[in-house]
N, C-alpha and C positions, 0 to 999 in steps of 0.2 A: 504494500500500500504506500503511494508515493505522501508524502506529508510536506507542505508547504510553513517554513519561518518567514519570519517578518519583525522587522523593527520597525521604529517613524522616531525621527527627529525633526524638532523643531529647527526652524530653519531663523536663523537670530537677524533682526532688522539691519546691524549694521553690515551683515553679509548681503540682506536684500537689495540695501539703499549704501551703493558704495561705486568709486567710480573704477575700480581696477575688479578683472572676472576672478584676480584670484582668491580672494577671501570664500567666495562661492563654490567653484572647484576642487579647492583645497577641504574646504568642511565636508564637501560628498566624497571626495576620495578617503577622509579621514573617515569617516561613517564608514564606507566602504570594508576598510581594514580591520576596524572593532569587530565589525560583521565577523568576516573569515576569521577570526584570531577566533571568535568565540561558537563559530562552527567548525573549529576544525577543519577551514577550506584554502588553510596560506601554505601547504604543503608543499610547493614549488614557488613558493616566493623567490623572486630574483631569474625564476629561470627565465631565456632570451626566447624560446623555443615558441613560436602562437600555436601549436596545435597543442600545447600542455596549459594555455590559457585557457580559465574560465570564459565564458563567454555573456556577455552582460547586456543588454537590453536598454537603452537608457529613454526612459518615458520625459520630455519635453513638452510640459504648457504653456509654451509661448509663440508667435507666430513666425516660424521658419518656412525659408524654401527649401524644400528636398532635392538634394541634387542625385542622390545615391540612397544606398538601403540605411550605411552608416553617414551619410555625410549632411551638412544641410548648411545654410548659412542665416544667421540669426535676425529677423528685418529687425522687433521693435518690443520690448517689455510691456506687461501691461499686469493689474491686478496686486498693483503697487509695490512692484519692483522700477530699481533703475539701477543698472549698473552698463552706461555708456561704452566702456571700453569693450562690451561684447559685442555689442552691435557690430555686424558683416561680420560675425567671427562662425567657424563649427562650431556647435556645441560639443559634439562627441570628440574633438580634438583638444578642445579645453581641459573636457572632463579626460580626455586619454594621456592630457599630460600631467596631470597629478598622480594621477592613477603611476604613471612610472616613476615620477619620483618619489615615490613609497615603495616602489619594487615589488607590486602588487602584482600577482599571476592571473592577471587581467584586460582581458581585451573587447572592446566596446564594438559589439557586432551591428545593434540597431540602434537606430533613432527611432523614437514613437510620439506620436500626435494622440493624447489620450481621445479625444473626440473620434479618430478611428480606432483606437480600441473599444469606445464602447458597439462603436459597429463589429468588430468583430464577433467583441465577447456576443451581442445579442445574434448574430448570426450563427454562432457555435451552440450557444445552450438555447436559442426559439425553440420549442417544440411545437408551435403555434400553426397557423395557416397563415401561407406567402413566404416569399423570400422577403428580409431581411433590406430594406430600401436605406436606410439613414440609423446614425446613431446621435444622438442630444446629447447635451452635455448643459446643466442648466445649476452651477455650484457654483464656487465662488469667482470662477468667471464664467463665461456659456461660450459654445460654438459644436459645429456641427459637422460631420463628414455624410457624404450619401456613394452610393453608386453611379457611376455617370459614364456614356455610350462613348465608347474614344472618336468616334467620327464628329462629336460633340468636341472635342479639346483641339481646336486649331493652331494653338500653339505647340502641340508633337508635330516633329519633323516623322514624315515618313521612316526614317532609319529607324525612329523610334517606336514605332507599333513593332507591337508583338501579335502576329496574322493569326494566333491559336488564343488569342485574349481581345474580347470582343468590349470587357466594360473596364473602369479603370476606378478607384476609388477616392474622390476629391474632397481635401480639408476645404470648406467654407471659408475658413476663419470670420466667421459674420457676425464676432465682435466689434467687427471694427465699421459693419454698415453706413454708410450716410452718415463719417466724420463731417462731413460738411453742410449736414441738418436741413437738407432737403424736403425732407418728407417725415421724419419721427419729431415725435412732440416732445417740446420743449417747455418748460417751468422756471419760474427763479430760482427752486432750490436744485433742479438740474445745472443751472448754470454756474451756481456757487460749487456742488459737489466738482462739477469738471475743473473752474479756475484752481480750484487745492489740491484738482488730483494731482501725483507724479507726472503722467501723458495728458494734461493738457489740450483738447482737440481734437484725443485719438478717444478709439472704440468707445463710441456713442451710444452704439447698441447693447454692448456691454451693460456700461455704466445707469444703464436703465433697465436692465434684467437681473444681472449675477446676484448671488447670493450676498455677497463683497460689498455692495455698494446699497442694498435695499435697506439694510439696517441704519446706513448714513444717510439716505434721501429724510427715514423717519424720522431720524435727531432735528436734520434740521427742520422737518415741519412742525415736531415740538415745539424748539425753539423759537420758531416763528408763533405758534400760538400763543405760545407764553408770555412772552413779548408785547402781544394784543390783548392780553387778560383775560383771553379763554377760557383756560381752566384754572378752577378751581386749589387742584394741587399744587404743593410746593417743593419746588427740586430743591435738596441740598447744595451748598459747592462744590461736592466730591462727588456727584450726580453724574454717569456716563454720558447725559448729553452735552453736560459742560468740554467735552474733550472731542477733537477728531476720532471717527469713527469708535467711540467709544459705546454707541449700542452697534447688538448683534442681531443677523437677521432672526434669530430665533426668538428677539422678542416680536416678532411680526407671526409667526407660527404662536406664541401663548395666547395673544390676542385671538387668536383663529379659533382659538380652543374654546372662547369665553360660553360657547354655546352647552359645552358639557361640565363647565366647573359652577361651583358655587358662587354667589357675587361675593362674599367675606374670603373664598380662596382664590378669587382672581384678584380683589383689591391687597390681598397680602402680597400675592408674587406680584404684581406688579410695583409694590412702594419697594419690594424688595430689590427688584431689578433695575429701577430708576432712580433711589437709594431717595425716595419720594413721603411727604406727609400729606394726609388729608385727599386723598386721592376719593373722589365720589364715583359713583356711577355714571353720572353724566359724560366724565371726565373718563372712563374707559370706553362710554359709547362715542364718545368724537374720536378716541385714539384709532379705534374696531375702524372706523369707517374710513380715515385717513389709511390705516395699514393696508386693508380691502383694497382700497383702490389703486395703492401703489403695486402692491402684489397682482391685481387683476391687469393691469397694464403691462408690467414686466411678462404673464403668463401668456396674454394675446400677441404681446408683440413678438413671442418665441410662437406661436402657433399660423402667427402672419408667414415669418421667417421660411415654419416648416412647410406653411402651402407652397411657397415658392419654390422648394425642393422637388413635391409631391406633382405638383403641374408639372415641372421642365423634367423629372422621369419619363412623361406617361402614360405613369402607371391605372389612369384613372380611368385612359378611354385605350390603352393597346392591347388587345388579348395576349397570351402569356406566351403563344406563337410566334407575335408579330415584333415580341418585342427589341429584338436586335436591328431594328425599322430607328433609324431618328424621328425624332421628332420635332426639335426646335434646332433651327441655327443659329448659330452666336449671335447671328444680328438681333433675331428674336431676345435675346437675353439680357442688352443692353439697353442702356435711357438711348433715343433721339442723341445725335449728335458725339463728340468729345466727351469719354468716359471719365467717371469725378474720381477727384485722388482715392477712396474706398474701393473704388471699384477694380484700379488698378492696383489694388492689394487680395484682388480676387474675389472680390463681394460682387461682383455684378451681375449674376444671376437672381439675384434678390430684390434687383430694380422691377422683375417681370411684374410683382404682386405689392409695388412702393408704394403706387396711389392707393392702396386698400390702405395706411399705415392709418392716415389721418383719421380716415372715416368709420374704420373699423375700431380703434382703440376707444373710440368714445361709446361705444353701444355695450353693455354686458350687462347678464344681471349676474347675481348672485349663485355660484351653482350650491345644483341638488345633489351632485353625483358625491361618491367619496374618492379618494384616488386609486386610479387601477379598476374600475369598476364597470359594469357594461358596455364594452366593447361587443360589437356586433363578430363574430365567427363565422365563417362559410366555407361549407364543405364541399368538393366535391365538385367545384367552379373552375376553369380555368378562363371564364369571358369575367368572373368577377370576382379577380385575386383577393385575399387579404394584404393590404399594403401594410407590414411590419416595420417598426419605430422601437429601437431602442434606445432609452432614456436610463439616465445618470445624473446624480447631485442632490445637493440636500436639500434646496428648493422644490425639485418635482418628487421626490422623495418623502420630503416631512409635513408639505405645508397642506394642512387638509383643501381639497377642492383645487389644487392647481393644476391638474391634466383638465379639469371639468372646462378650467378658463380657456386653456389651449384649445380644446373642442369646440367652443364654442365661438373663437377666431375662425377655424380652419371653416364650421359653418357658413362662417358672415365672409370668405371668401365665396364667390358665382359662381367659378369652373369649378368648387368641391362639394358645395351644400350640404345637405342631411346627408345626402345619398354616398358620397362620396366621403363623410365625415364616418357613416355607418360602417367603411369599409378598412378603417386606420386602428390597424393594433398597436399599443404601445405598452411596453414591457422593461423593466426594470433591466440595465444589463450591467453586472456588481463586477467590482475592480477590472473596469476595460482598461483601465490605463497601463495594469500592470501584464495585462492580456496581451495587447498589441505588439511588445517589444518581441516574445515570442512568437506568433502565430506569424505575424511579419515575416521574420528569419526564415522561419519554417517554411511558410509560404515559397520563398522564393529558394528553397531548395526542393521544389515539386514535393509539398506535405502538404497537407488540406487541416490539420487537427494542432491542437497546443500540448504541450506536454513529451517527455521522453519517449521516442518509439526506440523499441528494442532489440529490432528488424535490423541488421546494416543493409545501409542503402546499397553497397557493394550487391545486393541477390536482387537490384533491377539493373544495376549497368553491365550482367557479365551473363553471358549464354551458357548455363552446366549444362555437361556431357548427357544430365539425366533428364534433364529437360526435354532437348534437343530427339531423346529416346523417344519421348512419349507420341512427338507428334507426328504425322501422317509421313509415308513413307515418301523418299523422296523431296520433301521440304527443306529448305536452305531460308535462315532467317536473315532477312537484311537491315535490320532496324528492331531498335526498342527503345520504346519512350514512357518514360514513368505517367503513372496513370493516379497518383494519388495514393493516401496513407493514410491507418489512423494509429492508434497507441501501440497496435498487435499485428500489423501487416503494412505491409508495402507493394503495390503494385504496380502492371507495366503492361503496355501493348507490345505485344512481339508481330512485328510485318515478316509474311512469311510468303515466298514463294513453291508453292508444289507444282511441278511440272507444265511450268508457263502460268497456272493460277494464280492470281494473287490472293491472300487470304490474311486475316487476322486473329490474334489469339492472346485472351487474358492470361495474364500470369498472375497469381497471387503466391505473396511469399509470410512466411511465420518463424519464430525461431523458439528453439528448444523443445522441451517435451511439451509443452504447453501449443506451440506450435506442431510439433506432428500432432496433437491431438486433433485442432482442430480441421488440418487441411485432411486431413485421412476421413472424419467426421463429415467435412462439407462437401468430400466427393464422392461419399455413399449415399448423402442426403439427395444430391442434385441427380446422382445417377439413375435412383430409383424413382425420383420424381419427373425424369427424361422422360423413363422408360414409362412412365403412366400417362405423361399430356406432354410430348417432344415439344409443342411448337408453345408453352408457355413459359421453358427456362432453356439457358443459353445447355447447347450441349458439352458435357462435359469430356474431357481427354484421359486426364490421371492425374496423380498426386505421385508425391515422394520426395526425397533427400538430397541435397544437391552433394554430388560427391565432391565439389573442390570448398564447402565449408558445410561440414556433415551436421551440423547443429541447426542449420537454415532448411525450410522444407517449405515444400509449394502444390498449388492445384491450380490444376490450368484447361480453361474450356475455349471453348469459340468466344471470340470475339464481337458482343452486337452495338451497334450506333445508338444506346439509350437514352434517351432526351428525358429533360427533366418537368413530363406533362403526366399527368395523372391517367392512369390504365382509363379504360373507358366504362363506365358508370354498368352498362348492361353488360357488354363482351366480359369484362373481367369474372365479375359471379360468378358468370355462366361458367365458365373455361375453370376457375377454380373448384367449381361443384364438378365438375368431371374430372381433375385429378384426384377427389377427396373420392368420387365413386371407384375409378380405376385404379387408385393405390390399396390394394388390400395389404394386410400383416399375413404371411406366407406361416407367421406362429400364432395367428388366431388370436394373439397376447398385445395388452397392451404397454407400450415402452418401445423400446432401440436398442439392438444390440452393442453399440457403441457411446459415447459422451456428444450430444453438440453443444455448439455453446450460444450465447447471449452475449456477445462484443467477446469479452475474454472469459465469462463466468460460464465456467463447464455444468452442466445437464445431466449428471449421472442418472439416466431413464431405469436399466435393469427394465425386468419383467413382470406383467402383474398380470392377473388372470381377469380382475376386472377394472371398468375406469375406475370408481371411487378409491378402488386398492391402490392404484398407481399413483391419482392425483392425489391423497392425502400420504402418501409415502413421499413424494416428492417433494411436495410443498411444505414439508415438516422439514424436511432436510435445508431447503429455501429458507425458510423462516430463519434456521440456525445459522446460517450463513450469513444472512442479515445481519441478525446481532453483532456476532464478531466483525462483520465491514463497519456498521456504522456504529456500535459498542451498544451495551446494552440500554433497555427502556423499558420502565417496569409497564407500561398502560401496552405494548405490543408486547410484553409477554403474558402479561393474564388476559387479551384477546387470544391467545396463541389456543389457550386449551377448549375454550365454547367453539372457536371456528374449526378448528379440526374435527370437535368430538361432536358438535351438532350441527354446524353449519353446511360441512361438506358433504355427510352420509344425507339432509333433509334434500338438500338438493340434487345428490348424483344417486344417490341407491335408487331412487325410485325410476330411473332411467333403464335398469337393468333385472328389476322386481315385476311381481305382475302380470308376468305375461310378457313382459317388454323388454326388447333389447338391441345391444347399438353395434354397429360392426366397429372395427377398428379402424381407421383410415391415417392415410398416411398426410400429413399434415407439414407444412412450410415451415411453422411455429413461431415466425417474426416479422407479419407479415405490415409492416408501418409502411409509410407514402416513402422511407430511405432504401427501401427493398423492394417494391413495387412500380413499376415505371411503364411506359411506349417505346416498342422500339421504332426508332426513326426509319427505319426503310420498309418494314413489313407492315407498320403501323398499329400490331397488336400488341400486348398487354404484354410483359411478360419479368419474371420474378427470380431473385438472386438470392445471394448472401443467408441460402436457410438454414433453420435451427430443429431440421422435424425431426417427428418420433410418430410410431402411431396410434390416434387418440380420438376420442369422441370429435366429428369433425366440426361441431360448433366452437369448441377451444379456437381455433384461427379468426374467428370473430369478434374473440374478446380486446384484443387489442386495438380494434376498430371502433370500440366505445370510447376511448380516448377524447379527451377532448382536442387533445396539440396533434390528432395525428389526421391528416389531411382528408387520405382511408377514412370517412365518418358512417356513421351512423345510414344514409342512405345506400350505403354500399351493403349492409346485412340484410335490408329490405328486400332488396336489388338479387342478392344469394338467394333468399328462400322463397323465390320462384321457381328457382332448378334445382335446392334443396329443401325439401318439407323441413318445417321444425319438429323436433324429436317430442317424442310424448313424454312426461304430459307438458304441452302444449304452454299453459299457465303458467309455468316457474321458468320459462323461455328466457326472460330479461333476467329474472335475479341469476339464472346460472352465466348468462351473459357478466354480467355484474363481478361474480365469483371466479370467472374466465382472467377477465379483467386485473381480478389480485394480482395474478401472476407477474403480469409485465414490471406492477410497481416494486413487487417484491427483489425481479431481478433487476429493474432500474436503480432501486437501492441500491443492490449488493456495486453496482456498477459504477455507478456513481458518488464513490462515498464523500466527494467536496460538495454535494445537494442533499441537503434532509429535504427538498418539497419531496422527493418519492415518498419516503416514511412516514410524513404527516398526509398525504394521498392515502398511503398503504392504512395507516390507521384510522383514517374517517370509513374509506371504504368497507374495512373489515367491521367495525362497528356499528353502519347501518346492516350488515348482515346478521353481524350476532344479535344486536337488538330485533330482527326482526325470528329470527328462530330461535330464541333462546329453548324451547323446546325438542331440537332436533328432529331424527326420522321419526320419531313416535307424535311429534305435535303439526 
């Protein structure tokens, strides 16, 4: 189990606010070295050697230009920093010269734009519906990265596309919006917050949203009330309003709260935190209403931002086909005329939706919604995607009701409306910042996934002799090109010519025993699943060991054109009810002779004579696995004993009692929208990466009740037209339901940096044992 440290230091003003980079440099390379002293990771200290260097990620929130994966050059501070002498410097060269002179075994691989880490991270853990369009960033300063079409970026030179990379991923930086106040609304105490910022001028847009700057807009409209003999209350002299930024935006979130606290416990925290006498009622209702409205403007003006994103995708009107189609040219993206200095800081996409700034930010009410709350899901659509938003910061994060604001901007945009507001998922995406430096690196060594793969990428750049055996006689391979990775594999296309044929062919690689497990595993799965419905999974070749690194092992089929559109709503069912009828168990028994797995989490099946024998033999063992992945919890394990002992016998015995009884069918066993696809040239359905064993064939269904998983609910409709539901008939959903367990059980085990499985696993489990606490007898 891999286990992530972490420290956080304070980062000290006179290193923020200084005019030479090294006070700053020198403090993270010193952090740095604490770190490894106190992990035990300065083991090669001194050495000259880079492939014996660490490799370090260095996440950057300020606005650079990327020139390289490592490199970038620094335009402008912001979020109240200055330190002048960095300006046009690297960052990663600054920081790589401290770094050596502490003789630290460390070498600065990435630079990272936390705003594209939260797009990442939300792209890696969505389980949602839609691809992943933009990540937010709304903390203590804001900006945004989205996906964007490269026939869109007229500033790559030809040399520079990449002909197999169709979209490219753009930092916004649209802090820095309409420096020259165009079109966002302006105030007097806007005007004073900018005169005493640091930047002066710069990010506008900023200094009207971030987290940074909202707690100082509210000081000074205190202090402006107070001044006028508003209120009632008496600030002290050692009162945080009397001091630069000396409130924080979290007094804007207490105020938020006032709806659920007592008036005697808001007037405490609040004399409390303004270090205030005599504070009345009155005097938190004028505060509530100034905070509201500051926060309601900062959340619309990030919702204005994000329509402008949402349009120039789009994503609103392209089917999911079409979308490699442009759709705006630069011209489209630009004001009329000579671009204003923001724009040529790379905001000018955000001019498309600038006239809405004015007339929008004045219209809101008050939201109903809470945050994260009623977002519209659709399944099963590829003419009307979920547009996914991943969001970050302690703004959309804490302050009750601020996505609700964001919604209600994106409505009072024309080209988005309800209809279009209906169709924006937006989801939490946690430590992107520290995500991106990774998955970056990764990325660009043909890896799709974050984290240590265990696979050497040495078993896609090299053709073994054993390989080579497997496939068709006569074939000579001319080519191989990596096809992607996740934690437990690494893959590759091998182009292959058989006797004038040209042909294609996956290779999948695995190492160690855990690796022969599973390729041995997925090509008895996929063979036997061949051999029952050929034209629904890719056919397979063989498995084995490569003999020039005998630890590394592989399975390798045909190669098909898989496009990333959803099987088709009737074809799929159908085609799937006909392998679950044509796969019988040749031992009458239910189970697998062999282990498959769940990502990496092995399936020990064995044999049972009935399903309930199998399924509660398994899922006993599941359960205990659980525990030990994500340690113990006392409320899933006193569920552990009613769900076994009465849950599962009420619902499956009676499938096999009676009179009644189920064949065994051979089953896919993981069947999510990441293993289910179109293929591009034949244009039917067709299904990979399985985990089967053979089992009552509604189990393949249960993962379909999902909420995150594309595969929804009208797809089990859609099945039991060409499969009847098993008798009886009535307990159809709750065994659905109990189906269902399964995925979250081994979601957990899988995922052990997410407890949402485990709290899924134990709501689930607990509307079932609450509903049977009687068992087969009740």
């Amino acid at each position: 189990m891999a286990t992530t440290i972490q420290t956080k230091h304070a980062v000290p003003e006179h290193v923020r606010i200084n005019p030479s980079y090294e006070p700053l440099f020198s403090f993270i390379a010193g952090s740095i070295s604490r770190f490894l002293d106190q992990n035990d990771l300065g083991t090669h200290a001194g050495s000259a050697s880079t492939d014996k260097r660490i490799p370090l990620g260095f996440t950057f929130s300020f606005t650079f230009e990327q020139t390289a994966i490592a490199c970038g050059t620094l335009i402008q501070w912001d979020k109240g920093w200055d330190i002048p002498e960095a300006i046009g410097k690297d960052p990663c060269a600054m920081l790589q010269e401290f770094i050596d002179a502490l003789k630290l075994p460390v070498r600065v691989v990435a630079l990272a734009n936390d705003s594209v880490g939260t797009l990442l991270s939300r792209a890696y853990t969505s389980q949602g519906c839609g691809s992943t369009l933009a990540g937010v960033i709304v903390g203590t300063g804001t900006n945004a990265a989205y996906m964007e079409k490269l026939c869109n970026i007229p500033r790559l030179e030809d040399s520079e596309m990449n002909p197999f990379r169709k979209s490219i991923i753009l930092n916004t930086e649209w802090g820095c919006f309409d420096d020259d106040l165009q079109v966002l609304p302006i105030t007097p105490y806007d005007r004073a917050l900018d005169a005493a910022s640091t930047n002066p001028g710069n990010q506008q847009l900023e200094k009207r949203v971030s987290g940074m700057y909202l707690g100082e807009l509210m000081r000074l409209v205190i202090l402006h009330c107070q001044d006028q003999g508003i209120f009632n209350m008496i600030l002290s002299s050692h009162s945080p309003c009397n001091y630069p930024y000396g409130l924080d935006s979290s007094f804007l979130s207490l105020l938020a709260t006032r709806e659920t606290a007592s008036s005697l416990n808001i007037i405490e925290a609040i004399e409390r935190v303004l270090l205030a006498r005599d504070v009345t009622l009155r005097d938190i209702d004028i505060m509530e209403k100034l905070s509201e409205a500051i926060v309601r403007r900062s959340a619309r003006l990030v919702g204005t931002a994000l329509g402008a994103i949402i349009i120039q995708s789009g994503r609103l009107t392209t089917p999911l086909s079409e979308k490699i189609t442009s759709q705006f040219s630069s011209e489209k993206i630009q004001h009329d005329g000579s671009p204003s200095t923001s724009q040529k800081r790379g905001c000018g996409l955000l001019a498309k939706v600038a006239i809405y700034f004015k007339s929008i930010t004045a219209r809101a009410t008050k939201p109903t919604q809470n945050p994260f709350s009623g977002t519209l899901e659709i399944f099963g659509s590829t003419e009307q995607e979920t547009i996914d938003i991943g969001v970050e910061g302690s703004l959309i994060e804490l302050y009750p009701g601020f996505e609700a604001y964001i919604r209600s901007a994106l409505v009072s945009v024309k080209e988005i409306g309800s209809e279009g507001e209906g169709r924006i998922k937006m989801g939490l995406a946690m430590d992107g910042s520290s995500l991106e430096s990774n998955t970056w690196k990764m990325n660009n060594e043909h890896t799709e996934y974050r984290g240590k793969i265990d696979v050497p990428v040495k078993s896609i750049q090299v053709i073994d002799p054993v390989v080579v055996s497997k496939l068709p006689e006569r074939t000579t391979i001319t080519g191989i090109t990596a096809h992607g990775a996740s934690f437990w594999t690494r893959t590759a296309c091998l182009d292959g010519d058989t006797g004038g044929e040209k042909k294609k062919f996956f290779l999948k690689t695995s190492f160690g025993d855990r690796g022969r497990n599973m390729m041995s595993g997925e090509f008895e799965a996929m063979s036997l699943m061949y051999a029952a419905k050929p034209d629904l999974v890719p056919k397979p070749i063989g498995w084995g060991s490569y003999e020039s690194m005998p630890d590394t092992h592989f399975y390798l089929c045909h190669f098909h054109n898989i496009t990333n559109e959803l099987p088709d709503l009737q074809t799929f069912p159908a085609m799937l009810a006909e392998l679950h009828r044509a796969g019988a168990s040749n031992e009458g028994r239910f189970g697998f002779g062999r282990p498959t797995y769940h990502g990496n989490v092995p399936i020990e099946h064995g044999w049972s004579d009935t399903w309930e024998g199998y399924f509660a033999r398994t899922t006993r063992e599941l359960l205990r696995l659980e525990q030990e992945a994500q340690g113990p919890n006392q409320e899933l394990l006193e569920l552990t004993g009613p769900f076994l002992e009465k849950v599962i016998p009420r619902l499956l015995r009676p499938l096999e009692t009676g009179g009644r009884s189920i064949k065994p069918c051979l089953i896919h066993g993981d069947l999510w929208h990441g293993n289910a696809s179109t293929d591009g040239d034949s244009k039917l359905p067709i299904i990979f990466d399985a985990a089967s064993f053979y089992a009552h064939n509604e189990y393949d269904l249960g993962v379909w009740r999902a909420t995150w998983n594309k595969i929804g609910t009208p797809y089990i409709m859609s099945y039991h037209k060409h499969f009847p539901i098993s008798q009886p008939e009535e307990a159809h959903d709750y065994r659905n339901a109990l189906y269902a367990t399964r995925v979250n059980i081994l979601d957990s085990i899988l995922y052990t940096e997410d407890t949402s499985y485990r709290q899924k696993l134990i709501t689930e489990m607990r509307i079932l044992v609450d509903k049977f606490p009687d068992g087969y007898e009740g």
